[in-house]
C-alpha positions in Angstrom: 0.0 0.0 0.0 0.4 3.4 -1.0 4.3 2.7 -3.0 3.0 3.9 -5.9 0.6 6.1 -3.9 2.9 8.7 -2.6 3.3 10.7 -5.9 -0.4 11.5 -6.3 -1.1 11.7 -2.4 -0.6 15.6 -1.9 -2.4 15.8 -5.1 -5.3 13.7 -3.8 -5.7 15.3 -0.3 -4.9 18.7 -1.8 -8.4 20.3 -0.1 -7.5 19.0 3.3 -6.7 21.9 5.8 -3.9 20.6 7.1 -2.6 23.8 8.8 -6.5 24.0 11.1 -5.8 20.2 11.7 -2.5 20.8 13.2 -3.8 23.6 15.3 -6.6 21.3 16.5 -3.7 18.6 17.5 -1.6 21.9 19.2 -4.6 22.6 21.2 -5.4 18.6 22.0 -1.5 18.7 23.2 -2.0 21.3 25.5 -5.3 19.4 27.1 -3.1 16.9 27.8 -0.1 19.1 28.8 2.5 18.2 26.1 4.4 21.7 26.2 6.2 23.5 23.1 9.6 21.9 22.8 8.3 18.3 24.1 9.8 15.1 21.7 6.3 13.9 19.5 6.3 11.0 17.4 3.6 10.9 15.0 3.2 7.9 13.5 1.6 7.1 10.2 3.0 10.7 9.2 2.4 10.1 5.3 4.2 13.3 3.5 4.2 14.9 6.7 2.1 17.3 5.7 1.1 17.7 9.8 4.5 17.1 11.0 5.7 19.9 9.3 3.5 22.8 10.6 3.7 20.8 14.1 7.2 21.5 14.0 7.1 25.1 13.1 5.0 25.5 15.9 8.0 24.6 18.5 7.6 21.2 18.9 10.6 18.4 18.5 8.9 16.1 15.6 9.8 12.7 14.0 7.7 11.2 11.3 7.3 7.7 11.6 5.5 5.3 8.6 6.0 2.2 7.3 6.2 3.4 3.2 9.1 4.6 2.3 8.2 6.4 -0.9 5.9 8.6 1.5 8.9 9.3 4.0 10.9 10.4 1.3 8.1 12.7 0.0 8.5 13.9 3.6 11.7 14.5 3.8 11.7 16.3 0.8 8.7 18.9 1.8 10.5 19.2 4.8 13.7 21.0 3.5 11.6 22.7 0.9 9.8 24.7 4.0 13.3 24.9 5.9 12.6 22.4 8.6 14.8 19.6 10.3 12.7 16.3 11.0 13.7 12.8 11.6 12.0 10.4 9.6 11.8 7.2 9.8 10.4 3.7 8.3 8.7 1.8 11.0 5.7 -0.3 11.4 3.7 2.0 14.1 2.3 -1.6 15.2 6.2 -2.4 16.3 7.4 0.7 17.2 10.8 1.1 18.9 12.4 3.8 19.3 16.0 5.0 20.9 14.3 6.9 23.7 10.9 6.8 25.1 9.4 10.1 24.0 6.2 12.9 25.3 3.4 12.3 22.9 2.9 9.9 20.1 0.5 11.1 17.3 -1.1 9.2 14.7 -2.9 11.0 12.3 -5.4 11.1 9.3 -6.8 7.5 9.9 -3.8 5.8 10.8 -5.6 3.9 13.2 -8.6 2.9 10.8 -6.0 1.0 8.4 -5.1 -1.2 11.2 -8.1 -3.7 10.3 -7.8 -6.3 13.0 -8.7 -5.2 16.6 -5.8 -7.2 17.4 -3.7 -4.9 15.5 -5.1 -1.4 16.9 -4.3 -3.3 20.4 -0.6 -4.2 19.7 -0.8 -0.5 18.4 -1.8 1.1 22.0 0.4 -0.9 23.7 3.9 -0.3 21.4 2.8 3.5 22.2 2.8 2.8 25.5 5.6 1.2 26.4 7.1 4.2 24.1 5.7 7.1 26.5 7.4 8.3 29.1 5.3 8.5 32.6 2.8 11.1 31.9 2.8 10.9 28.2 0.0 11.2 26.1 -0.9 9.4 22.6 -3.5 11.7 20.6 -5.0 10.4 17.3 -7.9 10.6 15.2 -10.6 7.6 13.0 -12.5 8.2 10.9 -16.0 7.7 12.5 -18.4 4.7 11.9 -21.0 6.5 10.9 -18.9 8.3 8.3 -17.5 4.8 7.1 -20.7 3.4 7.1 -23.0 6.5 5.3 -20.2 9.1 4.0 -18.1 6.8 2.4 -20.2 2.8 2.8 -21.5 1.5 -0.6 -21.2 4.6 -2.5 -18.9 5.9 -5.4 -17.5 9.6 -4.9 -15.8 11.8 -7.8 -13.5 14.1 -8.7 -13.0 15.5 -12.0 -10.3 18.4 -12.2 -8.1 20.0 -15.3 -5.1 18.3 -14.5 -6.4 16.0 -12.1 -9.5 12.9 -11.3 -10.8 10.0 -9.3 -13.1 8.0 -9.3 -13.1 6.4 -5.7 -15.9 3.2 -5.1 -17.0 2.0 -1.9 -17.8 -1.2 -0.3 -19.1 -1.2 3.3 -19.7 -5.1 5.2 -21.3 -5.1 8.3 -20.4 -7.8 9.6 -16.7 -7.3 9.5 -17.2 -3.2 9.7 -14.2 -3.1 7.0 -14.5 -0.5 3.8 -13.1 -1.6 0.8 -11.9 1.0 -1.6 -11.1 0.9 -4.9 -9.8 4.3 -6.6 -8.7 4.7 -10.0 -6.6 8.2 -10.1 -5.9 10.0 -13.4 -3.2 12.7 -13.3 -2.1 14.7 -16.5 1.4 14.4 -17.5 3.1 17.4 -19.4 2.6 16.0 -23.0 -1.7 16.3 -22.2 -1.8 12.6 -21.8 -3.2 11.2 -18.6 -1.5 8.4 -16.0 -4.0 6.1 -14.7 -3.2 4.6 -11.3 -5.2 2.0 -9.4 -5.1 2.0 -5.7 -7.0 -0.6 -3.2 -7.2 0.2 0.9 -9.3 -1.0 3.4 -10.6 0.8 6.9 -12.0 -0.8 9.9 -15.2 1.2 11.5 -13.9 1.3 15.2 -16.2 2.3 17.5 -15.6 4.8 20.5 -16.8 1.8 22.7 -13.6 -0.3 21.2 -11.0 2.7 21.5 -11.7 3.4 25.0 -12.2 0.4 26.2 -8.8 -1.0 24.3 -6.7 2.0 25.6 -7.5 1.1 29.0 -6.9 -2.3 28.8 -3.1 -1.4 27.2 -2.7 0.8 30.8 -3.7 4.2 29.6 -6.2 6.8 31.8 -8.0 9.6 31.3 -9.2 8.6 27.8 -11.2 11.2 26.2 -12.9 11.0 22.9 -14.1 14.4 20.8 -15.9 14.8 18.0 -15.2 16.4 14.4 -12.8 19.2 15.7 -13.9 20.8 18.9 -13.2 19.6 22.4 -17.2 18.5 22.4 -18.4 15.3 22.9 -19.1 13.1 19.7 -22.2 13.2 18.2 -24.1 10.5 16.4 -23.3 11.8 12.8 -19.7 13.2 13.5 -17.1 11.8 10.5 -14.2 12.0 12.4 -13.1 11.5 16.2 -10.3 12.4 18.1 -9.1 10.5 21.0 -6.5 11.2 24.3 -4.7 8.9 26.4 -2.4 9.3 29.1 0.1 7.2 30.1 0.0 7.0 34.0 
């Protein structure tokens, strides 16, 4: 997933406010009193396109993912916007790093692609035992009702100069997994297009799961928001975000 990905990601994701959604991860930093200047991990940075602002904003970032055509991608934006961040190729599910660290991140469904609930749970507890005492690990899904009705058994489009998907949906019940299936056309300099076909799937975790699977990896003082504001989820929010402590 997502080798030949990382050339049209940006592209893809281009009317995503990424600098409001690292503001809304500054301010769920402070809630859980990671300071300017702490060490944060995020993990499943893609092309760091969160990282990047994070670490403008004072704090000591390292981009962790397990595709390294999108870490490259990172580093590269990184030195275009004058910035000096680690990155480095890791499976978030085995994460080890030389130092335990003040907050581990993992953003923009990172969490949803990890499709067994065994896998979100060997997830929580690698962050743990990578947080010092005190720590926090903040991410964001990708809600259930917004995998189930937003995205579920439809077909979504995008049909640009330069630029064009066409992105269908499967939604199962029974497993709560979305299968996608997008077929991206991007236009090359010569006016011809390159077609490129790209499969994922998501999980629909539930708040229920997160909290509960948090607690069971050691963490306290979970707390779940919805969309972005420090509310509590409603029942059509698309995306949560979610706090942890380490004790």
């Amino acid at each position: 997933m997502y080798q030949s990905f990382a050339g049209v990601y940006d592209a893809l994701m281009e009317q995503v406010d990424y600098a409001a959604w690292a503001w809304h991860y500054d301010a769920l930093m402070q809630l859980c009193h990671v300071k300017k200047g702490a060490r944060v991990v995020e993990c499943a940075c893609g092309t760091g396109s969160i990282t990047i602002p994070l670490r403008k904003m004072g704090y000591q970032m390292t981009g962790v993912d397990l595709s390294e055509e999108m870490i490259a991608r990172g580093m590269e934006k990184a030195r275009q916007a004058g910035v000096m961040i680690p990155f480095i190729r890791q499976d978030m599910c085995d994460l080890a790093l030389p130092r335990k660290t003040e907050c581990i991140l993992c953003t923009c469904d990172g969490v949803n692609y990890l499709t067994a609930p065994e896998k979100a749970k060997q997830f929580f507890r690698a962050a743990f035992a990578m947080l010092k005492s005190g720590g926090a690990l903040i991410f964001d899904i990708s809600s259930a009702y917004k995998l189930q009705n937003t995205l579920g058994n439809n077909t979504l489009t995008c049909d640009e100069e330069d630029f064009a998907y066409i992105w269908h949906n499967r939604f199962d019940e029974k497993t709560a997994l979305v299968e996608m299936e997008l077929s991206i056309f991007r236009k090359r300099p010569d006016g011809a297009f390159d077609r490129l076909e790209e499969s994922q799937v998501q999980r629909a975790h539930t708040k229920e799961e997160m909290e509960k699977w948090l607690q069971e990896a050691g963490f306290e003082n979970v707390q779940i928001f919805g969309d972005y504001d420090m509310t509590a989820p409603k029942a059509d929010d698309e995306r949560l975000h979610i706090c942890a402590v380490k004790p």
